[in-house]
PDB file of N, CA, C and O in Angstrom:
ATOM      1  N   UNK A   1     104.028 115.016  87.675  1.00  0.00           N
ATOM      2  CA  UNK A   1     104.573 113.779  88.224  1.00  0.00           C
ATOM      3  C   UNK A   1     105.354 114.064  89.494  1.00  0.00           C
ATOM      4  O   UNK A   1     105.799 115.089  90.010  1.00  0.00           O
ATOM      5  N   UNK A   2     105.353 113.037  89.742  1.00  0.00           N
ATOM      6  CA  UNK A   2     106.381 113.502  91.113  1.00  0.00           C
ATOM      7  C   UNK A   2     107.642 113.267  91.138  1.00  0.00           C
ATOM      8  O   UNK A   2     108.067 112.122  90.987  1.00  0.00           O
ATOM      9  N   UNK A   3     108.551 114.455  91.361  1.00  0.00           N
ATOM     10  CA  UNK A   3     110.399 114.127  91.329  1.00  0.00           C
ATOM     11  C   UNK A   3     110.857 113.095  92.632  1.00  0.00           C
ATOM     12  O   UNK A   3     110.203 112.514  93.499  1.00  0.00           O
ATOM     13  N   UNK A   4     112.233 113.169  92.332  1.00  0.00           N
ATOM     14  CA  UNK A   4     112.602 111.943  93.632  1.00  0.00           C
ATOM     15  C   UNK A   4     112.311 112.882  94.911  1.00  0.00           C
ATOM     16  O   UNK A   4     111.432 112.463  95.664  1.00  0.00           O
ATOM     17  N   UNK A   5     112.720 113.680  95.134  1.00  0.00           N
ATOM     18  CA  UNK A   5     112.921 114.249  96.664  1.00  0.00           C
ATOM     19  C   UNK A   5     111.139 114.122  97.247  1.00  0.00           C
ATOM     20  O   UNK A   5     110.909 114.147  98.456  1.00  0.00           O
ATOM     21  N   UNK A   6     110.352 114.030  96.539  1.00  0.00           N
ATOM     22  CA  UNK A   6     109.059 113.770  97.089  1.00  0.00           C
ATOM     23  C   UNK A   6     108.729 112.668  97.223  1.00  0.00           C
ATOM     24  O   UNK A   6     107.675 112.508  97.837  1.00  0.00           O
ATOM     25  N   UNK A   7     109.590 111.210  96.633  1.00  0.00           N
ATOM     26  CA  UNK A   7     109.240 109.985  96.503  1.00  0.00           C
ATOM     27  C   UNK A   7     110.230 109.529  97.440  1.00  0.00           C
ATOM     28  O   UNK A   7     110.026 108.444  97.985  1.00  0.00           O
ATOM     29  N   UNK A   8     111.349 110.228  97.739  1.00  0.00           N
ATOM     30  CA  UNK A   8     111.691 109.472  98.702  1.00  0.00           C
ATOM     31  C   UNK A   8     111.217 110.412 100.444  1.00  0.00           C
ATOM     32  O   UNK A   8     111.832 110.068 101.453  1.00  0.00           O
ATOM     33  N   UNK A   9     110.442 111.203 100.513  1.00  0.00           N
ATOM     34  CA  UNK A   9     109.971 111.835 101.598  1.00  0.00           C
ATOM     35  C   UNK A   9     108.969 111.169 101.816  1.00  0.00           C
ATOM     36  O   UNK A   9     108.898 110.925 103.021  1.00  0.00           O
ATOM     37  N   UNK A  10     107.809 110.571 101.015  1.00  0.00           N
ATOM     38  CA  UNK A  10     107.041 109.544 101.079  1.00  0.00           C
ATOM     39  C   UNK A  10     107.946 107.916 101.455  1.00  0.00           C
ATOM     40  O   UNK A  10     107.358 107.217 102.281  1.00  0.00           O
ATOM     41  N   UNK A  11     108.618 107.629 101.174  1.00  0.00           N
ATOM     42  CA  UNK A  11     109.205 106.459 101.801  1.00  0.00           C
ATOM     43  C   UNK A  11     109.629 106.476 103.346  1.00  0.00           C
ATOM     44  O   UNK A  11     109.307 105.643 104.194  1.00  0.00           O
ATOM     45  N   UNK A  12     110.618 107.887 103.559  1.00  0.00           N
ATOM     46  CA  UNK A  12     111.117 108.207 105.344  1.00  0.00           C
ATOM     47  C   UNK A  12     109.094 107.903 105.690  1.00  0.00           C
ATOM     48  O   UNK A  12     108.738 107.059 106.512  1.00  0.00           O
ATOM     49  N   UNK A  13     108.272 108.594 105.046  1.00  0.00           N
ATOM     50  CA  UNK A  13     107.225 108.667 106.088  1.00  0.00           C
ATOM     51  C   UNK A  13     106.390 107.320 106.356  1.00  0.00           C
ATOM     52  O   UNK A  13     105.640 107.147 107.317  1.00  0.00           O
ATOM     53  N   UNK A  14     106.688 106.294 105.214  1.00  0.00           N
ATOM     54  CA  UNK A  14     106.242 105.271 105.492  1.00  0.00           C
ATOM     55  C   UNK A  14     106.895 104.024 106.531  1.00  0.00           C
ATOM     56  O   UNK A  14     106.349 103.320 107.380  1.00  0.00           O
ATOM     57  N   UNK A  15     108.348 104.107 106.034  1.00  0.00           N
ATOM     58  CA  UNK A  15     109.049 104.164 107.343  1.00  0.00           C
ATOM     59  C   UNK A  15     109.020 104.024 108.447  1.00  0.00           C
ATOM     60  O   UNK A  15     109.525 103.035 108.978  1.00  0.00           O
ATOM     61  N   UNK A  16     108.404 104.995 109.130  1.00  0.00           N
ATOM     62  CA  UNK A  16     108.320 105.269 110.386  1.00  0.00           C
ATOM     63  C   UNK A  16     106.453 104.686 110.987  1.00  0.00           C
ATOM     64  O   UNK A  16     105.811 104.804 112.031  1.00  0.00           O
ATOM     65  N   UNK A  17     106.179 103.981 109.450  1.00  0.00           N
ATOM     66  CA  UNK A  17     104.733 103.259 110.278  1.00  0.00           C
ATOM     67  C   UNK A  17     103.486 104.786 110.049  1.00  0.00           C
ATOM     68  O   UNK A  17     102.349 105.006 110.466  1.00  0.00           O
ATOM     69  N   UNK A  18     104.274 105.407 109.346  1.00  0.00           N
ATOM     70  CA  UNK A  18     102.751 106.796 109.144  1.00  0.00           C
ATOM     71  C   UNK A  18     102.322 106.503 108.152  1.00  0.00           C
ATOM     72  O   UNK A  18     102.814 105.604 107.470  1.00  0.00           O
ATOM     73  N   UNK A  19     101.158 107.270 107.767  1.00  0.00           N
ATOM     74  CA  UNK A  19     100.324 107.295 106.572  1.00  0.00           C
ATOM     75  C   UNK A  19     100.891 108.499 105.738  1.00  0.00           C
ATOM     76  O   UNK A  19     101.361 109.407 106.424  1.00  0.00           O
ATOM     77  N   UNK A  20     100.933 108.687 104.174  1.00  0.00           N
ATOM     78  CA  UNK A  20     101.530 110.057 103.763  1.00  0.00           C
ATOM     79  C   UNK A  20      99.989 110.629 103.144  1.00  0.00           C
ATOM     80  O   UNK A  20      98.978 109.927 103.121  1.00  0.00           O
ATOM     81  N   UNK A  21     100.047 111.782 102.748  1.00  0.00           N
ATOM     82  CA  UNK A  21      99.081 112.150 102.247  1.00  0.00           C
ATOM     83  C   UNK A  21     100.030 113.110 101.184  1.00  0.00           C
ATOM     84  O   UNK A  21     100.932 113.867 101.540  1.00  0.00           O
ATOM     85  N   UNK A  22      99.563 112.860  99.761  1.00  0.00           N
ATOM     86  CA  UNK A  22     100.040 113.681  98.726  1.00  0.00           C
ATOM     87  C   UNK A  22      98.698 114.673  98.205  1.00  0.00           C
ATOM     88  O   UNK A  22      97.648 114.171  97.805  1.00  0.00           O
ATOM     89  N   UNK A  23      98.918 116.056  98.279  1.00  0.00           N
ATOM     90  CA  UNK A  23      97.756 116.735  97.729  1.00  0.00           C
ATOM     91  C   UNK A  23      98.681 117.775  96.785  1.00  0.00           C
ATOM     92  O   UNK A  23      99.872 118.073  96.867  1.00  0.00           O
ATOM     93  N   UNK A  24      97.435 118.278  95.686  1.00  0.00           N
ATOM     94  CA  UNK A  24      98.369 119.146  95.044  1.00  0.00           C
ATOM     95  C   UNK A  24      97.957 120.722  95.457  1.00  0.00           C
ATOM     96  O   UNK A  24      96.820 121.160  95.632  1.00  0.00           O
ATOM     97  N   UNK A  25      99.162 121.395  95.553  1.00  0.00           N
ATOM     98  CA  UNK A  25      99.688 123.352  95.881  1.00  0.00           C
ATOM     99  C   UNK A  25      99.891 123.927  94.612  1.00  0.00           C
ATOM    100  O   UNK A  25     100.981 123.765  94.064  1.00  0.00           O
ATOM    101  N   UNK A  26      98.939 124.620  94.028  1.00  0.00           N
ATOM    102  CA  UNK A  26      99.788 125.439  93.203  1.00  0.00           C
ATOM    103  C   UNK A  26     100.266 124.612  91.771  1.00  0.00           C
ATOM    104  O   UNK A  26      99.611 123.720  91.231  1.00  0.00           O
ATOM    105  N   UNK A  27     101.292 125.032  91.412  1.00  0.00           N
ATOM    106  CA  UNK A  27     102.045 124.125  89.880  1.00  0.00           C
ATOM    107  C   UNK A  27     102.570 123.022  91.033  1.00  0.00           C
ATOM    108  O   UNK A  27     103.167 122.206  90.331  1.00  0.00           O
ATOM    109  N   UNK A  28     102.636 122.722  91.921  1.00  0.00           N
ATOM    110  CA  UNK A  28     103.164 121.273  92.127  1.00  0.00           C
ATOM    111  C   UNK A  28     102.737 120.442  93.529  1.00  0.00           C
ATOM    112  O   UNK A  28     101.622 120.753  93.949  1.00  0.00           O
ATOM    113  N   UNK A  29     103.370 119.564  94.210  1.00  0.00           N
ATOM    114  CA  UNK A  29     102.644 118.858  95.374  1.00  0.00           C
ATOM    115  C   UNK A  29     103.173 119.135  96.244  1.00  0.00           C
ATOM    116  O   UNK A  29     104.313 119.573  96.093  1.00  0.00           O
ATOM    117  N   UNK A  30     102.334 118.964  98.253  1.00  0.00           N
ATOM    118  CA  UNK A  30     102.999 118.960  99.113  1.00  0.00           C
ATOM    119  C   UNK A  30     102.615 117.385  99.830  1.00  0.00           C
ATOM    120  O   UNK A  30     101.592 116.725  99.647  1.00  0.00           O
ATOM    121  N   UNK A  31     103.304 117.191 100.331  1.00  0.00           N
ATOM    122  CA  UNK A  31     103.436 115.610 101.213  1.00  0.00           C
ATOM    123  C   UNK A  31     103.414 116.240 102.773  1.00  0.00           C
ATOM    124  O   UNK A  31     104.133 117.015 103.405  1.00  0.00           O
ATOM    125  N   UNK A  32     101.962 115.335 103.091  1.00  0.00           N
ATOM    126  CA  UNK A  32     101.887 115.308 104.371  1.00  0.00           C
ATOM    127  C   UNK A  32     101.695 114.142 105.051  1.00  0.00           C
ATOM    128  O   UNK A  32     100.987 113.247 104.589  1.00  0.00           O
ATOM    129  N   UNK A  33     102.495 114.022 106.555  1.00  0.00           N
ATOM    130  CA  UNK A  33     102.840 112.921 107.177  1.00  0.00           C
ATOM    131  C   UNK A  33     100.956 112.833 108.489  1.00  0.00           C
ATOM    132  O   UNK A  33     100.356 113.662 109.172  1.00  0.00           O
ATOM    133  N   UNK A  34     100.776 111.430 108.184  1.00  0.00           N
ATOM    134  CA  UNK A  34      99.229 111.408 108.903  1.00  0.00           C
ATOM    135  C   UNK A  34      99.587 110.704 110.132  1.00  0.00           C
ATOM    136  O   UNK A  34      99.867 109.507 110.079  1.00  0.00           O
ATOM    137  N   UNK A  35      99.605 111.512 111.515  1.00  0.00           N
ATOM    138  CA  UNK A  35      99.935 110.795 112.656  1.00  0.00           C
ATOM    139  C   UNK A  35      99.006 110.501 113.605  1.00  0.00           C
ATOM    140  O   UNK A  35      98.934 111.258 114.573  1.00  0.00           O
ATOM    141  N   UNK A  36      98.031 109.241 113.511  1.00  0.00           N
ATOM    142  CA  UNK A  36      97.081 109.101 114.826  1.00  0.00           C
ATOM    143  C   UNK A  36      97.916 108.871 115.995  1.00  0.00           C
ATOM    144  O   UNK A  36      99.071 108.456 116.096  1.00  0.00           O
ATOM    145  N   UNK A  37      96.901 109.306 117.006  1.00  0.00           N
ATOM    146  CA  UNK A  37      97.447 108.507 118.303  1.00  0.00           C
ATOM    147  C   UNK A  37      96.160 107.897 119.100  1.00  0.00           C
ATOM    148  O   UNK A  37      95.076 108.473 119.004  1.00  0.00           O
ATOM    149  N   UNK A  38      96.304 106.726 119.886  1.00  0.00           N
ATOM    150  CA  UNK A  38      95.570 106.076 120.249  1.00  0.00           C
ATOM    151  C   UNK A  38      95.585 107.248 121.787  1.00  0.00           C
ATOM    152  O   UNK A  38      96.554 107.907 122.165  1.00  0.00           O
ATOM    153  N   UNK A  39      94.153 107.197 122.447  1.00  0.00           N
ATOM    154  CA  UNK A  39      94.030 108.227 123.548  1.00  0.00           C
ATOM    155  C   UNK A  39      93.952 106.992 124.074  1.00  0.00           C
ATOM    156  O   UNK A  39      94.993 106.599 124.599  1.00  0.00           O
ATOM    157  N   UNK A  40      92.818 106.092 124.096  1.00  0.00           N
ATOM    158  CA  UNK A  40      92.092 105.519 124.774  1.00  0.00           C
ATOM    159  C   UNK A  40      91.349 103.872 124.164  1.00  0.00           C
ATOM    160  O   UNK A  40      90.647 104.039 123.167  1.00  0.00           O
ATOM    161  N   UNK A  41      91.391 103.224 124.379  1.00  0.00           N
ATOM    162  CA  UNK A  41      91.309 102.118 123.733  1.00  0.00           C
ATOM    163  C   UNK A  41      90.491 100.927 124.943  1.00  0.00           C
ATOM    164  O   UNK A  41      91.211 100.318 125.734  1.00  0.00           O
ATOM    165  N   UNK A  42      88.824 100.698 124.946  1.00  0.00           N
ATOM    166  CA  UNK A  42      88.678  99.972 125.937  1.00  0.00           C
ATOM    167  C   UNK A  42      88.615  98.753 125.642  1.00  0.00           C
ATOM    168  O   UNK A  42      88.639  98.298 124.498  1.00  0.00           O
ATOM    169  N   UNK A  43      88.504  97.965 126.943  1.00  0.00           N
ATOM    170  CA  UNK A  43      88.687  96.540 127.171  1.00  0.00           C
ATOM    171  C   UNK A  43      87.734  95.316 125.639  1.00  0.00           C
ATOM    172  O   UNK A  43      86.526  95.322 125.403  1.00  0.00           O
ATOM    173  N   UNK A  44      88.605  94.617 125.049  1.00  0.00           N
ATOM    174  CA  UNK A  44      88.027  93.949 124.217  1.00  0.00           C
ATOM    175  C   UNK A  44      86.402  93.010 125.339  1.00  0.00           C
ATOM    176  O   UNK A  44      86.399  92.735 126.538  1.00  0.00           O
ATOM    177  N   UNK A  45      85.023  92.726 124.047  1.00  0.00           N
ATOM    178  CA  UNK A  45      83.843  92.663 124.944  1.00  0.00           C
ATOM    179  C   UNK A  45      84.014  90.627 124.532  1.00  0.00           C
ATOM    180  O   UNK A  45      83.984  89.982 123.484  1.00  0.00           O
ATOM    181  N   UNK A  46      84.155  90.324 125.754  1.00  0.00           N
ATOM    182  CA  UNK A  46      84.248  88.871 125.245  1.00  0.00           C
ATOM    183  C   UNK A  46      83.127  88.116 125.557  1.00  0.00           C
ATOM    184  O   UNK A  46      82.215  88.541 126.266  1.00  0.00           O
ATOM    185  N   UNK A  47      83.168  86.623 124.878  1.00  0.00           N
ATOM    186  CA  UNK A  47      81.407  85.955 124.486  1.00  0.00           C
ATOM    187  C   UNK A  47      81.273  85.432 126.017  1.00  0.00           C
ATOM    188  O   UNK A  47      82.088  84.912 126.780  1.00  0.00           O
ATOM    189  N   UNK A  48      79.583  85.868 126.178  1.00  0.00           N
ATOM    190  CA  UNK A  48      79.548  85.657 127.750  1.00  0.00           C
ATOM    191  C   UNK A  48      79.531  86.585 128.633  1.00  0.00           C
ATOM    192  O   UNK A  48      78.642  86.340 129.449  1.00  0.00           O
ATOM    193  N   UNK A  49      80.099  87.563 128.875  1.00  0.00           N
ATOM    194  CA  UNK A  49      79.839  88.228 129.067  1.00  0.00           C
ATOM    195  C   UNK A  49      79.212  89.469 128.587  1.00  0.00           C
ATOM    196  O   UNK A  49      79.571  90.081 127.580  1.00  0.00           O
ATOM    197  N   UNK A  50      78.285  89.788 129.346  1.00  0.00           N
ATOM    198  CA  UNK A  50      77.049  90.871 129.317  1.00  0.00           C
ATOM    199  C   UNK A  50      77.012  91.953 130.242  1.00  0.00           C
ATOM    200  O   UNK A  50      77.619  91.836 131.306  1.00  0.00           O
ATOM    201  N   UNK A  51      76.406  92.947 129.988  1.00  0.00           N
ATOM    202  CA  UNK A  51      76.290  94.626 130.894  1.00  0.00           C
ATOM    203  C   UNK A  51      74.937  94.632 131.614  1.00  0.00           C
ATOM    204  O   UNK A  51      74.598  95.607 132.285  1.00  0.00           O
TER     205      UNK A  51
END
């Protein structure tokens, strides 16, 4: 199961708008914080216009 200090390390990470990822190590778990970043993002394609 999971103790508090891992349930509330999952909360700071949700928090902050991240994704957590819980996997299990060994006899117990590690919590990892999932950080995209947008590089590049192009222009939305609107109706009517064509290429």
């Amino acid at each position: 199961m999971l103790d508090k200090k891992t349930i509330e390390a999952i909360e700071a990470i949700i928090k902050r708008g991240n994704d957590a990822k819980v996997r299990r190590k060994g006899g117990g778990c590690v919590v990892i914080e999932m950080k995209e970043t947008i590089k590049y993002s192009p222009s939305p394609i609107v109706a009517g216009e064509g290429q």
